[in-house]
Each structure stands twice: as structure tokens, then as C-alpha cells.
N, C-alpha and C positions, 0 to 999 in steps of 0.2 A: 504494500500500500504506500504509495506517496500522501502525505501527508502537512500540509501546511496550518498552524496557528494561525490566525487573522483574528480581528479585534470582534467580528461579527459570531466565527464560531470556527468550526475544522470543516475545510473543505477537502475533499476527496478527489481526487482525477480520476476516472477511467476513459479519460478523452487516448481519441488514434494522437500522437507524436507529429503528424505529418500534417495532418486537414486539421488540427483542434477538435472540441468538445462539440458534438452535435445540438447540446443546447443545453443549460443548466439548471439543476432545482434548488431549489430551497426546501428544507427537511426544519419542522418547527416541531419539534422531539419533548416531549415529558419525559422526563429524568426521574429517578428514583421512585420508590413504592412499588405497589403491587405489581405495575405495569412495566418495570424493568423490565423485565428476564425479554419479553416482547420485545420493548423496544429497542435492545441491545440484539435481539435477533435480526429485528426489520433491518437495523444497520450495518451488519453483516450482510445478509442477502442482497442489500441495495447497492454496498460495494460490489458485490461480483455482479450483480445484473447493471452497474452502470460503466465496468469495464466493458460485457458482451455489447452492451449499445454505445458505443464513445458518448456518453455524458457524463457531466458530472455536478457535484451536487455539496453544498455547503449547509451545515447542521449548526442553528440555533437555540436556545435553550431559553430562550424568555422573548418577549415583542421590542423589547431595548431600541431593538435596529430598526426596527420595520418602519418603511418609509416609503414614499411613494419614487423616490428616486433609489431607495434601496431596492423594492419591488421590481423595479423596471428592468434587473438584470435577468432576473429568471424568468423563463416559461413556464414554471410548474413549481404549484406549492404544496406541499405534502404535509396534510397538518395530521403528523403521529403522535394520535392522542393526548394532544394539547389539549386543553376545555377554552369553553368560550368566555373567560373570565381570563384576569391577571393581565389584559390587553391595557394597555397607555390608550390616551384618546387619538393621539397621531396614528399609534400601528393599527385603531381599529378604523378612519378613517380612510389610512391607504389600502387598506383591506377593502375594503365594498369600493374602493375607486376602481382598484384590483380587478375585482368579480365583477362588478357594472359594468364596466367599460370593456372587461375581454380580452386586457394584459396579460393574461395567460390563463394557464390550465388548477386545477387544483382536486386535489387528492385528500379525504379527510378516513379518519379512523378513531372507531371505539368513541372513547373521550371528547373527540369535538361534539358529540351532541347533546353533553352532560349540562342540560340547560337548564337556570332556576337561579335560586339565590345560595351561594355556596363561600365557604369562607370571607363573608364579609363583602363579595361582591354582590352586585343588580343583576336581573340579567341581561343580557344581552339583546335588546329586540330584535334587531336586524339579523341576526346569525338564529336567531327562531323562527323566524319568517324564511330566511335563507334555507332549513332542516324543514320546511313543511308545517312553521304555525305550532309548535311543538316545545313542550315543556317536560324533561324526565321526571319519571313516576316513581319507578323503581327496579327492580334488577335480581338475579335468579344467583344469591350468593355464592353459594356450592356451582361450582362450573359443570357445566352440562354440553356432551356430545349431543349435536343434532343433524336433522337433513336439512337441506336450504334444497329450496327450488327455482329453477330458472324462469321468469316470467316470458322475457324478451331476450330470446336466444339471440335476435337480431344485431342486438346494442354490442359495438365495439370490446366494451369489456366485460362480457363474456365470449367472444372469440372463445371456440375452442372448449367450452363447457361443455360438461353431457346434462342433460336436464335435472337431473337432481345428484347432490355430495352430500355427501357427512363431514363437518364441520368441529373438531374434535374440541373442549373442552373448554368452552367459550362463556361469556358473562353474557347473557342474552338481556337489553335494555326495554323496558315500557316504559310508556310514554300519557302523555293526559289524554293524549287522544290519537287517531289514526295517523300519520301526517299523507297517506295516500292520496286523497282527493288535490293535494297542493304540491306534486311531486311522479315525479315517472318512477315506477317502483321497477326496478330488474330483479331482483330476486325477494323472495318470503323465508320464513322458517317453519318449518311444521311442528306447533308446538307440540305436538301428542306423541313429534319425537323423541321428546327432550328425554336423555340419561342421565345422571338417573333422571325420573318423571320431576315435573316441579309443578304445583298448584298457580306461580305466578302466571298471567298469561294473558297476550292483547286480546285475540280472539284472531284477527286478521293482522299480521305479523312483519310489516317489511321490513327488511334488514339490507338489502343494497337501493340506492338510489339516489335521483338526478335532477338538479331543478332546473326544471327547464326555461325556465321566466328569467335565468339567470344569466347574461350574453356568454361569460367562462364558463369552458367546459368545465363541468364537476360532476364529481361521484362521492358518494360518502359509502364506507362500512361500517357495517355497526358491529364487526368480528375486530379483536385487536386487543383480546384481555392478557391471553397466554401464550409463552414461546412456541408451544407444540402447534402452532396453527401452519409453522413452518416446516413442519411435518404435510403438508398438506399438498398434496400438487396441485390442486383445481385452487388455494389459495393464493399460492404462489403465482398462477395460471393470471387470474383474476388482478392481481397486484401489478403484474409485470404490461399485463392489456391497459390498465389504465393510466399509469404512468406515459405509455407511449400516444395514448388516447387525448388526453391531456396536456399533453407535448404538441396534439396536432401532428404525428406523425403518421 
């Protein structure tokens, strides 16, 4: 791994030598807690999957930076399991300039949709409304293997899915209300898969999806609690389509 310190965070190369980096992310990473082991995984996988695509990709760890002329370098924002809180008013700003306007692509997981009033912050309107009008409820403690279904085989990031995986050991999130009606749904979970079983449950279930009212391409997961999801090849599958999807490529 090449490796550079910057003031912003560690950027990673896996750009070609000859032609440069195909195009660069930004990666806005949660640190520490439960969601380590994850995230220290995503960043693993991402180094090798952005040698195999010459990009590359500099990793954040608070909104410090985030700027509308910070923004403007990358095509792709990867919010791993960040929450929608702990934003400065500038980086939530360049953020919806960001996604309005169609400065690039963005990527979100697990934790971006942990919406509501949480450590002392508000919430966030605009990143509710962005998630579908949507306020988290609550969540399936004991981590549960499930099947996730394909809605729309069609949509770029599922390239290459078979219609329904198993989803290994995941924090599956509810919410106050559906956010379907305000959102392209690509995939569901079948909750009467859940392992072990769990009482908690929406009734109608979406776990990947798209707002399309939004000009940037975006996809959110709602999968992103535990390492072993990288265990998963249809995860992995999914992860790798959207990045590139996102990119515009």
C-alpha cells in the first residue's frame, strides 16, 4: 500500500502509474465501537478493489474538511456508516450542494440513516427527507442472518445478482414509517427470515435504495453492522457495482 498522511485524512493510491487515478473518493469512515471490525474491513476491500479499478480514494474521520471546494475533488462519497449528526453547518451545506446539484456520486451504509435526536444533536431534516421522510425506530440487537430480495434486477447495482442472498449477521434497522412511497426500493429483506427469528419487524422491509428526486446518483445500504458481510460475494458484488455506478462509470 502507498500511503500518504494529509491534513484531510490517508489517502490510498490504487491509481495505473502511467494515465493516473480514474477518478477519486472520498470515504467519511466511523471509527471505533461496534462498527469497527466493519469498517476496518470495508477499508481493506476498498484498497484492493481500488487498485483492480485505478482509483483512488482518501479517508476522513469527522466533517472538519468538508467543503464545497473540498467536495469538488471527488466523484464519489462513501458515507461508511457515519450518522447524520456531528456535521459542522458548512460540511452539511456542501453536502446537499453536493447531492443537488450532481457533483458527484455517493455511497451510504448502515449508520447514515440512524436518524432522530442522538447524542445531543437535532436531526437532520434534509438527510430525512434525502433517506425517504424517515426517522429510526429501532433495530434487531442480536445480529440476524437473512435473505434480501432483488426488486429491480435492472438497476446498475445489482449487476450480476441472483434474485434473492443471504445476508449473514446483520443489525437489521426500523424505521417510523415505510420510506418506500419516497424512494426507488432495489432490494427488501424477508423478515420471517430472520436467524435466529426476531419479533422486531416493518412488515414491508426495504433495505437497499435510491432517491431519485435526488440529481446525484445515490444508493444507501442499510447492511454495514459486521465484518463477516465480507464474507459475502453478492455483498461484495453489490459494493463494488455501486461505487463504479456512482462514479458514472
Amino acid at each position: 500500500m502507498i500511503a500518504f498522511l494529509i491534513v484531510t485524512g490517508t489517502t490510498v493510491s490504487g491509481q495505473n502509474p502511467v494515465s493516473g487515478p480514474a477518478f477519486h473518493v472520498l470515504v467519511l469512515a466511523e471509527r471505533g465501537g461496534l462498527h469497527e471490525g466493519f469498517v476496518v474491513a470495508a477499508l481493506d476491500w476498498l484498497d484492493h478493489f481500488s487498485r483492480e479499478q485505478h482509483f483512488d480514494f482518501t479517508v476522513i474521520n469527522s466533517t472538519d474538511s468538508i467543503s464545497s471546494v473540498y467536495l469538488s475533488r471527488y466523484r464519489v462519497f462513501i458515507q461508511l456508516n457515519f450518522p447524520p449528526y456531528r456535521w459542522s453547518d458548512e460540511s452539511k451545506a456542501a453536502f446537499v450542494r453536493y447531492m443537488e446539484e450532481g457533483q458527484g456520486g455517493w455511497v451510504g451504509f448502515h449508520h447514515a440513516s440512524l436518524l432522530g435526536e442522538f447524542d445531543g444533536y437535532p436531526m437532520w431534516d434534509w438527510f430525512s427527507q434525502f433517506m425517504g421522510g424517515i426517522r429510526w425506530k429501532n433495530y434487531i440487537a442480536a445480529r440476524a442472518t437473512a435473505t434480501v430480495h432483488v426488486e429491480d434486477k435492472d438497476h446498475p447495482v445489482m449487476k450480476g445478482l441472483p434474485e434473492s442472498f443471504s445476508i449473514p449477521e446483520d443489525e437489521w434497522y426500523t424505521y417510523d414509517k415505510d420510506p418506500r412511497p419516497n424512494v426507488h426500493v432495489l432490494a427488501n429483506v424477508d423478515e420471517s427470515s430472520y436467524q435466529p427469528p426476531s419479533d422486531i419487524k416493518m412488515g414491508d422491509h426495504p433495505v437497499i435504495w435510491s432517491n431519485e428526486k435526488i440529481k446525484a446518483r445515490n444508493v444507501y445500504f442499510q447492511m454495514g453492522h459486521h465484518a463477516n458481510l465480507f464474507h459475502s460475494t453478492e455483498f461484495k458484488k453489490m459494493f463494488a457495482n455501486a461505487i463504479l455506478w456512482a462514479a458514472g462509470m
